[in-house]
N, CA, C and O of each residue as an XYZ file, in Angstrom:
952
protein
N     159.025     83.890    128.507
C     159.636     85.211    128.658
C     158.772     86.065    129.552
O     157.553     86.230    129.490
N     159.735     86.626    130.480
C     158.703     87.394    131.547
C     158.216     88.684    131.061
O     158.968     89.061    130.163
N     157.118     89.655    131.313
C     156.925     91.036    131.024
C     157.940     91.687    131.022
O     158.277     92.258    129.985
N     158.876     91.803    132.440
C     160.226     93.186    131.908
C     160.942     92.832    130.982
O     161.307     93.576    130.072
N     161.276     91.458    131.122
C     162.166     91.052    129.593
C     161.466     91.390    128.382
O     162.029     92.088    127.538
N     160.562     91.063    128.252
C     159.976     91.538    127.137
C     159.986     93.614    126.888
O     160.437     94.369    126.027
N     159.367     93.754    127.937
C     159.880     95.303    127.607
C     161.196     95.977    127.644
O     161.251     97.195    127.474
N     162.433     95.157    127.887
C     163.209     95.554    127.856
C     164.134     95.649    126.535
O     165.243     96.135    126.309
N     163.002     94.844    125.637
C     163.127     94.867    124.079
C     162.085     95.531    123.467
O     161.552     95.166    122.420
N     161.778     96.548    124.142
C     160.888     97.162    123.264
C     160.989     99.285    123.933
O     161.315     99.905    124.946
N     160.464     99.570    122.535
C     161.176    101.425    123.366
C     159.656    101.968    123.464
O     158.874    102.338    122.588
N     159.518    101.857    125.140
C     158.459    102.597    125.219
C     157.926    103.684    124.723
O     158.680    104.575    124.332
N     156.377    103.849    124.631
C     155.543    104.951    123.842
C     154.739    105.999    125.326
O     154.864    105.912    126.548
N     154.096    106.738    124.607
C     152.923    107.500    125.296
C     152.091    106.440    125.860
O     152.150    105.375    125.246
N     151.289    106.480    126.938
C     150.094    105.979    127.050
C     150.080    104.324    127.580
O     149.115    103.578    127.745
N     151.451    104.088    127.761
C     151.931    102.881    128.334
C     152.230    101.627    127.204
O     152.487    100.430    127.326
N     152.029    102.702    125.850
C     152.498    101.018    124.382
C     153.566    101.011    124.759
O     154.225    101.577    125.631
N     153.737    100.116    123.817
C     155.884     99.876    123.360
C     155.438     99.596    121.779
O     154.408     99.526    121.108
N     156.866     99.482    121.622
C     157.237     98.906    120.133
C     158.218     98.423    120.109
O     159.211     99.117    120.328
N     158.333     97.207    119.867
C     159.937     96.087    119.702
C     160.656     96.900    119.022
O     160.408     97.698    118.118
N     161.857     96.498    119.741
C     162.986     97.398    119.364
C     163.456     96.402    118.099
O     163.700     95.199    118.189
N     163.520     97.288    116.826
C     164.073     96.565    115.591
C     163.098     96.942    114.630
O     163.345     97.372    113.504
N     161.641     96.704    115.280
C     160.595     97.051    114.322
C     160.422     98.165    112.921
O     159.910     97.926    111.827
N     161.148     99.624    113.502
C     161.398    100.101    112.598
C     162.623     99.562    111.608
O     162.466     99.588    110.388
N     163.240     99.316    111.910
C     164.341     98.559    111.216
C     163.857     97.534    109.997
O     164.240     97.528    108.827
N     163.088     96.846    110.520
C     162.498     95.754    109.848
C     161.752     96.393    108.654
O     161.782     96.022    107.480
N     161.114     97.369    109.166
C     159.815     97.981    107.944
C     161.090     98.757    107.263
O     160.890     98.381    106.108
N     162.023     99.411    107.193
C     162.517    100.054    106.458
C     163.501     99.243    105.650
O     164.138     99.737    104.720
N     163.634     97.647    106.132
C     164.302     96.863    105.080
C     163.657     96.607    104.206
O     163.948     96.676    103.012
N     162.226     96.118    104.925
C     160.949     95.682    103.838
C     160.994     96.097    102.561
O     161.046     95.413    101.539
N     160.960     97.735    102.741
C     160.000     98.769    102.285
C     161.462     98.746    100.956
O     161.210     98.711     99.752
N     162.523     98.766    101.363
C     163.582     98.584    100.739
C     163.443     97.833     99.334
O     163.458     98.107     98.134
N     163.229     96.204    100.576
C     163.463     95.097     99.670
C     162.415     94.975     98.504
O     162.632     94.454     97.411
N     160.766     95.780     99.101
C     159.894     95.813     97.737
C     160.544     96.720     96.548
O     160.612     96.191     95.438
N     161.018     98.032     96.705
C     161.504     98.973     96.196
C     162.274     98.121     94.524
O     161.957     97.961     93.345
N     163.394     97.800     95.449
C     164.268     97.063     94.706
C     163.522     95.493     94.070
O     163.770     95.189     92.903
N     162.962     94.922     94.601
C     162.118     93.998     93.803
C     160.951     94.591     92.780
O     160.565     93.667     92.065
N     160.287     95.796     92.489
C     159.988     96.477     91.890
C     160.528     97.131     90.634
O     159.900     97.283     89.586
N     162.060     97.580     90.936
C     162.166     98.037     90.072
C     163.127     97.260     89.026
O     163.453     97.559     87.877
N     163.518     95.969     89.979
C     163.813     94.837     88.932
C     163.150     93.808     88.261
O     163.710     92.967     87.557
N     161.770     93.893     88.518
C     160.785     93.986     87.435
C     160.750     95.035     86.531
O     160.928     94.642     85.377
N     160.541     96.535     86.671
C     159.959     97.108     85.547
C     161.279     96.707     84.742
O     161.082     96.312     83.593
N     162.931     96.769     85.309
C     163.789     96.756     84.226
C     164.163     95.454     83.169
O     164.850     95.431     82.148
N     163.340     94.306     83.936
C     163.629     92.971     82.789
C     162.370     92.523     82.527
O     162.284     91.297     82.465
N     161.208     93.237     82.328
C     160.380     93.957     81.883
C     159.873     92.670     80.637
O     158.874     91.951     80.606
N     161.016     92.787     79.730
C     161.105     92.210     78.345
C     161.837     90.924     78.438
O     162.437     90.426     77.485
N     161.741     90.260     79.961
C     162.754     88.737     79.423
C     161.809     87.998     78.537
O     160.639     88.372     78.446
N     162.276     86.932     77.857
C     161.628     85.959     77.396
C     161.049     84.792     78.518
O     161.326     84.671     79.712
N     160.213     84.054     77.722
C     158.969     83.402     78.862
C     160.140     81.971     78.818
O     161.064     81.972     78.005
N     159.942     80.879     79.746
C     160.467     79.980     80.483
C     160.815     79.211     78.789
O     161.885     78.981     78.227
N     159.520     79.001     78.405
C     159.540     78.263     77.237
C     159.971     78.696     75.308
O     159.911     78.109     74.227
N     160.362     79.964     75.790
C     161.061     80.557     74.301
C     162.440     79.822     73.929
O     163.519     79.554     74.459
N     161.842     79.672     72.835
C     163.803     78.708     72.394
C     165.048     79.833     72.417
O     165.021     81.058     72.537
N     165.844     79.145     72.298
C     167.462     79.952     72.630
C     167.667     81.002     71.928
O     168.206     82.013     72.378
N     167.069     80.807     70.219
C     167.683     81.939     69.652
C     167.050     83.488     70.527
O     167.679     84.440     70.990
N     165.693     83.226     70.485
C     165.159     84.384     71.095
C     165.895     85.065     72.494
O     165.945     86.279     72.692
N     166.509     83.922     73.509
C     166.978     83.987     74.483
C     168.075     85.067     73.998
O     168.011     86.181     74.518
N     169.179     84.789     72.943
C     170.263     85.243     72.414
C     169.821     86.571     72.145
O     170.106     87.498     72.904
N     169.266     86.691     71.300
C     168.724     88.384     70.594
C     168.225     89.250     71.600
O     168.346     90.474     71.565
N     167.500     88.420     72.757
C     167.253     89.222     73.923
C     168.664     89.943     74.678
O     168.935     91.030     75.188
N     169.274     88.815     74.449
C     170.859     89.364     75.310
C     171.468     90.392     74.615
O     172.098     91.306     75.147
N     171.273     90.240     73.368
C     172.010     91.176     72.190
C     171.445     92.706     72.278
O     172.113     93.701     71.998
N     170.314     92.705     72.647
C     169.499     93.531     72.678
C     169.416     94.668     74.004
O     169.198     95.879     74.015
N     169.616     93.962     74.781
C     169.183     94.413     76.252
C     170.342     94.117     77.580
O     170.093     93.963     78.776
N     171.468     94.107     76.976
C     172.613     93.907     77.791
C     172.914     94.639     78.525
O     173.967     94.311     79.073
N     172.279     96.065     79.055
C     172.267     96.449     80.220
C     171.613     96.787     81.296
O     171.884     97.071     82.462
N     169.840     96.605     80.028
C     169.044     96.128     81.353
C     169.086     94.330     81.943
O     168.209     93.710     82.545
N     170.086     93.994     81.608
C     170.105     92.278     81.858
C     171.350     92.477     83.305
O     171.445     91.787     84.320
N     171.935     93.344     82.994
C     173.369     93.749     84.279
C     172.952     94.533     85.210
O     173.362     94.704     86.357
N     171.931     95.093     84.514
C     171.232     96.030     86.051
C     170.347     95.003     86.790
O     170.249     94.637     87.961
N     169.759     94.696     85.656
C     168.542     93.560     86.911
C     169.686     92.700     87.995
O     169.602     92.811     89.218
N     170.591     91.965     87.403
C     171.029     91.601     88.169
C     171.766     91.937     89.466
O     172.242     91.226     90.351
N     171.702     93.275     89.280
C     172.671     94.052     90.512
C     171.589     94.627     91.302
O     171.771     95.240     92.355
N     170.259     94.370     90.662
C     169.351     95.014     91.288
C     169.115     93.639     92.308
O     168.928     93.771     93.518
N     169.155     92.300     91.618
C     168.027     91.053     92.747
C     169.598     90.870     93.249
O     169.540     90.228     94.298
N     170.562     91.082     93.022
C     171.684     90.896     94.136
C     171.689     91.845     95.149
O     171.869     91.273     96.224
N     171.549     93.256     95.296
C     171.024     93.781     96.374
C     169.789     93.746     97.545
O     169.819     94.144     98.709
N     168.467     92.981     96.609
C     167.480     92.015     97.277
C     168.174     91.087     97.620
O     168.776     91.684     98.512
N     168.566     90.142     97.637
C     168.858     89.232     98.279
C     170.084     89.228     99.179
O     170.179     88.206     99.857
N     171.244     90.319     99.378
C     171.698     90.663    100.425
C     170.483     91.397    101.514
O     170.391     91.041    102.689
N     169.868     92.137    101.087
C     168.618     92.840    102.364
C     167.777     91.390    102.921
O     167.300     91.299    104.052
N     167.718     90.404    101.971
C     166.312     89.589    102.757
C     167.153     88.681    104.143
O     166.495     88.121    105.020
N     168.775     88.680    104.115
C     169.257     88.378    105.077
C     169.061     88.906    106.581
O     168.979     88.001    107.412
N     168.984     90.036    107.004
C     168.810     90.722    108.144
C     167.107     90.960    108.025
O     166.678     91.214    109.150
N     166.313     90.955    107.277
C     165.205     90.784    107.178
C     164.511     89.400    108.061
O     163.712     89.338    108.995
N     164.835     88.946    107.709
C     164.583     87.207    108.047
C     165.082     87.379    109.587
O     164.446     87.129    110.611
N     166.932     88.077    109.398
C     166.975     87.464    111.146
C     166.170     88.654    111.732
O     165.508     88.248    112.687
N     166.057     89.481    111.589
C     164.783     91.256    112.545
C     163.555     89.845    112.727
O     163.405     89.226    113.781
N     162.607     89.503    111.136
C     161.594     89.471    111.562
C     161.255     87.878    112.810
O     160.424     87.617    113.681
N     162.736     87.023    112.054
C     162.717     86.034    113.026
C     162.336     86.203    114.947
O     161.668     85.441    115.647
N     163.232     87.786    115.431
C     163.172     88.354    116.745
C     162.542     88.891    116.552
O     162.784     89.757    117.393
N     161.918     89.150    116.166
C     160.496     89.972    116.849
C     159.023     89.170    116.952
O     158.104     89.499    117.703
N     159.019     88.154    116.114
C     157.960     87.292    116.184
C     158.439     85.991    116.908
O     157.670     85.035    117.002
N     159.382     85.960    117.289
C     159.492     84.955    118.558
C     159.340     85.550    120.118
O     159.524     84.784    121.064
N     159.043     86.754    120.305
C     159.434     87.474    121.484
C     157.759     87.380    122.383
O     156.709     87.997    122.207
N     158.063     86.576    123.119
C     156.820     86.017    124.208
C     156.438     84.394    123.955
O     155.785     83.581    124.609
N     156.898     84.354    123.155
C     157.089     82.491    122.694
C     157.516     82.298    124.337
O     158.089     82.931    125.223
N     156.649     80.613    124.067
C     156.829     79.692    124.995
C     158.023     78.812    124.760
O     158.163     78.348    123.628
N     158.751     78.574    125.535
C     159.451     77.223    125.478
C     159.556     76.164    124.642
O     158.572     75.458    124.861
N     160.294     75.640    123.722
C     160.309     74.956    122.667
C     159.714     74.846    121.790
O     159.587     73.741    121.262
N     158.829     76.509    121.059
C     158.568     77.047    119.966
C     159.376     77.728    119.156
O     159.092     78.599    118.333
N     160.793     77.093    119.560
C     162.269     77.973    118.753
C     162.104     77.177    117.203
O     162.570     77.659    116.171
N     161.540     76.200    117.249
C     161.861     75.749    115.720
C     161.048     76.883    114.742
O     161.969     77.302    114.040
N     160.378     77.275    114.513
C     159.732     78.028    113.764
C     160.536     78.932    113.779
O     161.210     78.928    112.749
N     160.820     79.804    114.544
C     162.189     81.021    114.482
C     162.994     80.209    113.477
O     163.066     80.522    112.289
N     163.652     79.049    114.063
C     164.840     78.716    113.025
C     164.180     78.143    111.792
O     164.887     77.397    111.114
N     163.125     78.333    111.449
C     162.646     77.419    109.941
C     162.761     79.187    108.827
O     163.285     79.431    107.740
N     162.117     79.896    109.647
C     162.377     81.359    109.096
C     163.498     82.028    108.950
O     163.607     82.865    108.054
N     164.265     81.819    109.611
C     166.116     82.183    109.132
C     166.738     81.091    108.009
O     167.690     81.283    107.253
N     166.070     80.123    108.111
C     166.665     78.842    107.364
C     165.732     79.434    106.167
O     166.271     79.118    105.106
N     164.782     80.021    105.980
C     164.056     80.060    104.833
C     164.861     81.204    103.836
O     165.318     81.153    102.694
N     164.782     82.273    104.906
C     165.525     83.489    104.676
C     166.855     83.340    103.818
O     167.093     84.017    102.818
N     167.719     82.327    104.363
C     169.140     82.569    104.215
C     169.048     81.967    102.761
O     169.747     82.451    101.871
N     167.922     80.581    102.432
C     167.621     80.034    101.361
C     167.311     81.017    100.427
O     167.795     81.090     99.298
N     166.646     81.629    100.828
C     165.659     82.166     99.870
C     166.634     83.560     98.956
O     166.616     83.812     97.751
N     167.465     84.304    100.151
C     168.619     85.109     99.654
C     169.617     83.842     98.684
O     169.734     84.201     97.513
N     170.101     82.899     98.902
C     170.931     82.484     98.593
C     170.142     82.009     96.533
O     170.826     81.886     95.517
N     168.982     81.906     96.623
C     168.397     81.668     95.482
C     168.272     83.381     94.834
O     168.619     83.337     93.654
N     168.029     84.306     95.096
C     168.324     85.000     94.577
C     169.532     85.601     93.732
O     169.731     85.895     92.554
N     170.410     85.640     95.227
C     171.673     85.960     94.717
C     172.153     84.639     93.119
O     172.301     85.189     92.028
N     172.287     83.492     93.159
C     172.471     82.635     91.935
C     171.819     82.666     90.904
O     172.154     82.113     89.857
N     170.330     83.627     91.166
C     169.378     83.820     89.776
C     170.155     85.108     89.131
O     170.116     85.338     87.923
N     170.880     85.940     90.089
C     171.496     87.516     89.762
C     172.539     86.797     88.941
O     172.319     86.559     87.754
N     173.525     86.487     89.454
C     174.703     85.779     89.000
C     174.381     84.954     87.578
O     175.009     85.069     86.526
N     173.565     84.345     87.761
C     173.643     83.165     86.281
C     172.468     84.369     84.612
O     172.304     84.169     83.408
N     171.894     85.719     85.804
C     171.662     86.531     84.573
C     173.010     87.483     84.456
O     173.326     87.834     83.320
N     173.561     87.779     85.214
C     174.565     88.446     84.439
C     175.447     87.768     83.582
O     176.025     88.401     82.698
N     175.685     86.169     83.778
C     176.559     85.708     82.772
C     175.746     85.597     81.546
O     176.234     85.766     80.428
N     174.746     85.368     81.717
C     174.021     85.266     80.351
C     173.936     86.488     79.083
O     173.882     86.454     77.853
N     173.964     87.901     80.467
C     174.137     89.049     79.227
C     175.329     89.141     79.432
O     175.611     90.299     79.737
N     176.441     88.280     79.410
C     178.221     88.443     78.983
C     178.097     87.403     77.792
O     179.211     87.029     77.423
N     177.156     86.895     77.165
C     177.704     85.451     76.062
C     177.703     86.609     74.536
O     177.081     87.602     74.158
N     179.099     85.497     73.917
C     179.658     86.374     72.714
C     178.788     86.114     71.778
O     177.884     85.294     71.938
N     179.008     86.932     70.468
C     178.046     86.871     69.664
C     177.685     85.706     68.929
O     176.700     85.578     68.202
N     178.596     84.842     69.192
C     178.588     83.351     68.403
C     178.385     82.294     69.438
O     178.960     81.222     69.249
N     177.650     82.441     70.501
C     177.671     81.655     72.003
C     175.995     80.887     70.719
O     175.335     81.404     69.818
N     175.991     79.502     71.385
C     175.199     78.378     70.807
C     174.102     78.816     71.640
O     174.306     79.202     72.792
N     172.638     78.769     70.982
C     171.603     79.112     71.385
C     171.363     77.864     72.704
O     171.151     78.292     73.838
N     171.402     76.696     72.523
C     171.869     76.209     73.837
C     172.315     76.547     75.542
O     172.111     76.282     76.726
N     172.878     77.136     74.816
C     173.748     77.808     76.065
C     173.050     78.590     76.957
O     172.901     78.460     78.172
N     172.648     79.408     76.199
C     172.040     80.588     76.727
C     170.136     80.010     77.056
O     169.378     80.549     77.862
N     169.918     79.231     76.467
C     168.732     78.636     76.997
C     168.803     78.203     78.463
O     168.068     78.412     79.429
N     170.096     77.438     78.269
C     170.420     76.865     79.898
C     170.863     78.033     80.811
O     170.396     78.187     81.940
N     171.480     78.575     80.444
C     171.420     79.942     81.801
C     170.387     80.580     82.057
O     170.202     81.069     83.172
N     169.381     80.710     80.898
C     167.776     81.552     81.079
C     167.249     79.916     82.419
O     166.611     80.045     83.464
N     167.681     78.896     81.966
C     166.744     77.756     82.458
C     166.965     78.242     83.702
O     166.088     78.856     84.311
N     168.607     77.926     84.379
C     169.108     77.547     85.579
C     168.609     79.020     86.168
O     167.987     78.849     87.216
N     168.692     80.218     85.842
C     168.134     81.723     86.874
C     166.963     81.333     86.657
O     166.406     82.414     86.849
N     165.871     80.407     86.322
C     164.496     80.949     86.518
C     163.904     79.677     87.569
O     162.821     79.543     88.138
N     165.168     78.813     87.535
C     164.836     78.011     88.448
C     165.341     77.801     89.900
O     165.105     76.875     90.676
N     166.171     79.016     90.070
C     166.892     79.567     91.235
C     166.043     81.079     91.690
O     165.891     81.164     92.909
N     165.771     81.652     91.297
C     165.516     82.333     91.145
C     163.164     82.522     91.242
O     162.449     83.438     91.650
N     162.980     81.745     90.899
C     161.402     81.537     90.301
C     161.213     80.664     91.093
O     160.952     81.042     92.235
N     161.262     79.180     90.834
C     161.229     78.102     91.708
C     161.817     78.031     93.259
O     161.344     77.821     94.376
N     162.727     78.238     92.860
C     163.733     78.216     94.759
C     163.359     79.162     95.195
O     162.690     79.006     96.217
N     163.527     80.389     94.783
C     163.264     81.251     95.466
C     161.596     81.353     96.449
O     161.410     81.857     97.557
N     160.678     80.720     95.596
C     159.283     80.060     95.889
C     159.281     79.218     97.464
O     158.752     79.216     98.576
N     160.167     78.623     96.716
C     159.809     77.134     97.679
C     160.554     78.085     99.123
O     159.848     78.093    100.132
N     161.770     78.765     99.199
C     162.802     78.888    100.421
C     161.447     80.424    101.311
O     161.320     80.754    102.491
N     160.826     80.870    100.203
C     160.083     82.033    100.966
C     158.934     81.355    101.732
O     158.411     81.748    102.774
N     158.654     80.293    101.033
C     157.577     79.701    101.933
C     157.960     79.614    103.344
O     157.506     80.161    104.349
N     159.084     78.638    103.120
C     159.666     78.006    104.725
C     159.766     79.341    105.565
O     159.311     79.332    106.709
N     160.405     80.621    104.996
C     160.463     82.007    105.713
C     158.707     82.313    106.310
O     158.272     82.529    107.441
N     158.044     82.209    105.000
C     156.312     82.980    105.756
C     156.098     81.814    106.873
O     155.824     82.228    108.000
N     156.154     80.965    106.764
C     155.670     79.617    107.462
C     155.835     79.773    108.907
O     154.964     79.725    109.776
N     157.436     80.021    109.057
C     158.009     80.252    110.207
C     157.564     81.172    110.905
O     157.454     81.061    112.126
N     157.205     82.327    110.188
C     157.286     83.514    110.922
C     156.130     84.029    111.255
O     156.082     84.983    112.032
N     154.212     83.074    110.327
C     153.656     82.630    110.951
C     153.024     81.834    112.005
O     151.918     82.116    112.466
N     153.807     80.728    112.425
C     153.593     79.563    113.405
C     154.715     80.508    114.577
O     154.652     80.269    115.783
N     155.357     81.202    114.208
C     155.830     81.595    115.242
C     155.071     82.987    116.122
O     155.212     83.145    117.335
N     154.511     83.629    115.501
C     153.863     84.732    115.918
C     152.155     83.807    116.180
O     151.119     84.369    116.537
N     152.269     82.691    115.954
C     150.806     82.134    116.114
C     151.380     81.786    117.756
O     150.610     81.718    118.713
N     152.694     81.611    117.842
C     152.588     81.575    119.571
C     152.706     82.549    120.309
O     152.430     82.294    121.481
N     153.138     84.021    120.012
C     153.899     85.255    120.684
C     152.757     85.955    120.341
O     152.725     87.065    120.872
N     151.765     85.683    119.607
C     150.616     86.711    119.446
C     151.015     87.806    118.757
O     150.243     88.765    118.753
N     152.182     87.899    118.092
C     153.047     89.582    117.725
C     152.070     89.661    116.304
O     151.968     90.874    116.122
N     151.521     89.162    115.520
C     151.013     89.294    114.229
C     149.439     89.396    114.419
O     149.065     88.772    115.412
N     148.215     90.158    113.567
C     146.817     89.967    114.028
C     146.716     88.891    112.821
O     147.362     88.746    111.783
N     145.504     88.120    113.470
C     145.399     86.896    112.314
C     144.946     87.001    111.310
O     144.512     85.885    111.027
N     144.694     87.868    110.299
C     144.476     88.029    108.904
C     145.828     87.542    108.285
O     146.173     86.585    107.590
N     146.560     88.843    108.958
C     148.594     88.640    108.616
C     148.651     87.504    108.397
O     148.753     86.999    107.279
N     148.573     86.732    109.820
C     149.582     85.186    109.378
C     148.770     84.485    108.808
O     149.234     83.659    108.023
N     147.567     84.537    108.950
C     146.978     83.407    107.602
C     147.159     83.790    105.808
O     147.494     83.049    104.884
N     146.836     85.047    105.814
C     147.816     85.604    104.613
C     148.968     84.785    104.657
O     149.101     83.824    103.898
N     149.919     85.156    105.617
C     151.159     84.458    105.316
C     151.203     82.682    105.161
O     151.997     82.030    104.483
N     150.445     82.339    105.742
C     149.828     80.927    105.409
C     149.551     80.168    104.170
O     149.949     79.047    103.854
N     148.757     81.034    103.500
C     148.407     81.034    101.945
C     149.426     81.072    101.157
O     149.641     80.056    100.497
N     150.183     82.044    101.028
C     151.406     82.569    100.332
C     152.277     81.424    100.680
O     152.835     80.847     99.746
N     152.496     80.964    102.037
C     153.826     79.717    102.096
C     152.991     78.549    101.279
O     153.902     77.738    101.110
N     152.074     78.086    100.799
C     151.478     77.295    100.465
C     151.486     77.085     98.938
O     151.691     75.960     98.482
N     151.306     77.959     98.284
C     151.865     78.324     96.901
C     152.796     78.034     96.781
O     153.102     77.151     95.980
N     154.099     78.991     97.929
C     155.337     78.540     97.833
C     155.511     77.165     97.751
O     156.005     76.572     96.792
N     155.007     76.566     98.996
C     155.408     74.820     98.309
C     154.760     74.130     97.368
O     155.038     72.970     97.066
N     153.781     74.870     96.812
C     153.446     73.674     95.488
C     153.994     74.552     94.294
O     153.504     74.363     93.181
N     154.810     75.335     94.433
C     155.436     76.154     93.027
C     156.272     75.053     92.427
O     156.612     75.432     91.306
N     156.901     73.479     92.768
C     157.891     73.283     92.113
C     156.663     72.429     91.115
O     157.135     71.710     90.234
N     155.428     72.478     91.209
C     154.911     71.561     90.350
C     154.724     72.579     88.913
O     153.888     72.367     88.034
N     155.986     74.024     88.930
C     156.164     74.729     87.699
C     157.011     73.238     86.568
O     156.776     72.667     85.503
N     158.126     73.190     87.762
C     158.496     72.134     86.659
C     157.980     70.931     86.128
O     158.801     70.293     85.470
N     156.887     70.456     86.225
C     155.785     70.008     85.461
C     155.708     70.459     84.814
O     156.458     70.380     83.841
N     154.695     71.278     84.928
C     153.670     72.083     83.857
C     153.228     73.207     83.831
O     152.200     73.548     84.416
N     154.316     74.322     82.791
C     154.512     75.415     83.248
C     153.383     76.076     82.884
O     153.396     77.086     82.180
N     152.114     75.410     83.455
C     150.661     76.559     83.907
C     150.289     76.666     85.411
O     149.429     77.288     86.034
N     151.461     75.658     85.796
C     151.502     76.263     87.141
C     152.447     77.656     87.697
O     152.565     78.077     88.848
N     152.880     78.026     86.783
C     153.664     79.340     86.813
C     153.292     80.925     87.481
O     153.928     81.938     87.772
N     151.588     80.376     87.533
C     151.225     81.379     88.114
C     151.228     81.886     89.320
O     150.705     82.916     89.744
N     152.183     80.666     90.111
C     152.098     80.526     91.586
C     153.242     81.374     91.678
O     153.290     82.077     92.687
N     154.455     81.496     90.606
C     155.700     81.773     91.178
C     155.385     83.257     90.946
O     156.493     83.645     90.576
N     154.536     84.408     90.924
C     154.360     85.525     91.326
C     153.498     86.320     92.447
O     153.535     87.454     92.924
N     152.606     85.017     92.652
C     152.015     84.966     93.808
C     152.808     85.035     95.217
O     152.643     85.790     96.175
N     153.641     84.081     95.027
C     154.720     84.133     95.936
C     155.666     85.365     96.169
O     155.813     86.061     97.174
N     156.419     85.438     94.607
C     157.122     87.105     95.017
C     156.904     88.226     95.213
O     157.605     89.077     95.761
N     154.972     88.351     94.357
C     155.004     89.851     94.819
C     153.965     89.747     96.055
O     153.994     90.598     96.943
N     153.166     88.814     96.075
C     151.744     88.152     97.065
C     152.943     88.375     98.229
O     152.715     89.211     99.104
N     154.262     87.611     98.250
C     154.745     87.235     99.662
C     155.387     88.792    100.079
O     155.254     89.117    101.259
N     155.981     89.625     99.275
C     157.108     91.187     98.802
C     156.243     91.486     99.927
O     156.738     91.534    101.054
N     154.127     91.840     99.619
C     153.266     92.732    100.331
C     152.873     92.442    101.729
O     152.465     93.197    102.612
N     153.092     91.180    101.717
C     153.007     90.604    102.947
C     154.126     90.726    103.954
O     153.948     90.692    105.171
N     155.385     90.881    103.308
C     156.502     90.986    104.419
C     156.302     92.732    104.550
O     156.501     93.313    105.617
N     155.929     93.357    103.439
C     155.442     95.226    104.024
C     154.286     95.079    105.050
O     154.144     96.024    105.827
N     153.548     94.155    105.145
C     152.428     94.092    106.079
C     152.794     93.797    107.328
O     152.564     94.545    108.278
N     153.333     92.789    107.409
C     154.079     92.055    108.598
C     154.918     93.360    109.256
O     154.732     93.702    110.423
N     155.746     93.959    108.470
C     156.617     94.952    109.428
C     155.815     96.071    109.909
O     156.003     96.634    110.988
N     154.642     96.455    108.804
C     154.158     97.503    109.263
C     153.590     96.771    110.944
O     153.962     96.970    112.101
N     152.826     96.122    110.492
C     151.513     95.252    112.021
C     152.813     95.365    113.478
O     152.674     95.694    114.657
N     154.048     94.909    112.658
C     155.107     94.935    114.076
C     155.135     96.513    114.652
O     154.810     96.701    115.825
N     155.428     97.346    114.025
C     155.805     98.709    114.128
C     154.964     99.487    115.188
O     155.322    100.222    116.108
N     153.583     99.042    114.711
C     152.581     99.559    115.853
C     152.435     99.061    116.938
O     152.208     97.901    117.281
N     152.656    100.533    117.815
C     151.954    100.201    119.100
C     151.192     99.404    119.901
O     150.013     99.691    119.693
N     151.301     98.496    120.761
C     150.882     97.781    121.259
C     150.771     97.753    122.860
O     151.875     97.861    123.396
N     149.838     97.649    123.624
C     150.308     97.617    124.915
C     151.109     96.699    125.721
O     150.993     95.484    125.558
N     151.976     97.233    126.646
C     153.039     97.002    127.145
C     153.070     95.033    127.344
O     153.990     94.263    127.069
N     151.838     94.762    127.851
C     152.105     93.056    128.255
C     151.326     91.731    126.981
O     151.208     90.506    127.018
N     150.918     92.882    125.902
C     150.856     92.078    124.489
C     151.411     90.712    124.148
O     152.618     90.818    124.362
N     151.201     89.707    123.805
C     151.466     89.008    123.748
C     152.875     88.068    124.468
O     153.759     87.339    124.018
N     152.450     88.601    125.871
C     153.842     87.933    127.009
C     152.813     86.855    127.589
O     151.640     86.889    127.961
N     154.035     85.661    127.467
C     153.385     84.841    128.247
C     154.472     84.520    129.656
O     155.608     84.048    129.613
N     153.660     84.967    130.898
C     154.516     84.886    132.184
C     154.887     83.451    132.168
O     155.592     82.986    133.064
């Protein structure tokens, strides 16, 4: 990508910076998507742990049936935002890439679209869980706590990795990230892929928050690092 192309995606500053055009965009989805991942923590606050038997699962539902419908409307609105998230941060950290460094762009939209799509089914399979009647088999409701924490916890793990991954190796060619960022983001995709060894042995569980809130601060980092000013021929390669 030549220099004017490159500035012709970006809205010049004072003093001869720019700033990719989108950048603000990006930080204000971020900033969004932590918001709302925040506060659907404090509201399910009280789920039961992976390994509580059903009845508890049940009394929880009995109990808390509308912070169980909010959370879910809460990580269904996260996971519609991490869609345009993924494709912003995909363009902006490919922008000065060389020539057949597009796979990393597409491993980060592919992560993205994953990683929304695991959300949205962890939202969905908790709201059915706070709809079960009062005589629903503790069974049941074990398996819907199972299937959202493994869509949701696990997938959601593994699909954010492929997103940081990408959007590190891709800014490791466009120079758009300083290298603390993407090795941060490095770390965090790395967790992400050894999170499924939760389903082993759930003391590996500690990875799957590392990932959501470790990866949440890192995508606020990433947009902020984009946002700033940079001079005009920053990471262009003629």
């Amino acid at each position: 990508m030549s220099t004017s192309q490159l500035q012709s995606r970006a809205t010049p500053l004072r003093g001869g910076a720019v700033r990719p055009r989108g950048a603000v965009t990006l930080l204000t989805l971020s900033l969004a998507y932590a918001l709302l991942t925040a506060a659907y923590v404090v509201t399910n606050r009280a789920t039961p742990q992976p390994d509580a038997p059903g009845g508890e699962v049940l009394r929880h539902v009995r109990d808390n049936g509308t912070a169980i419908d909010l959370g879910a409307f809460l990580l269904l609105v996260a996971a519609v935002l991490l869609v345009p998230v993924a494709a912003t941060l995909a363009r902006l950290t490919a922008q000065g890439q060389r020539q057949g460094q597009g796979a990393a762009a597409a491993t980060l939209i592919a992560g993205g679209v994953l990683a929304s799509g695991a959300l949205a089914s962890s939202a969905a399979l908790s709201w059915t869980l706070g709809r079960l009647p009062e005589g629903a088999p503790a069974a049941l409701a074990r398996a819907l706590a199972d299937l959202s924490f493994l869509t949701g916890g696990v997938g959601y793990a593994v699909s954010f990795a492929l997103l940081a991954s990408g959007a590190c190796l891709a800014a490791r060619g466009s120079g758009t990230l300083p290298r603390a960022c993407a090795t941060t983001g490095l770390v965090i995709s790395a967790a992400g892929l050894a999170a499924p060894l939760t389903l082993l042995a759930l003391d590996f569980g500690y990875l799957l928050p590392v990932v959501r809130f470790g990866g949440t601060a890192w995508l606020v980092w990433t947009a902020v690092a984009l946002v700033r000013p940079r001079p005009a021929a920053s990471g262009v390669n003629p």
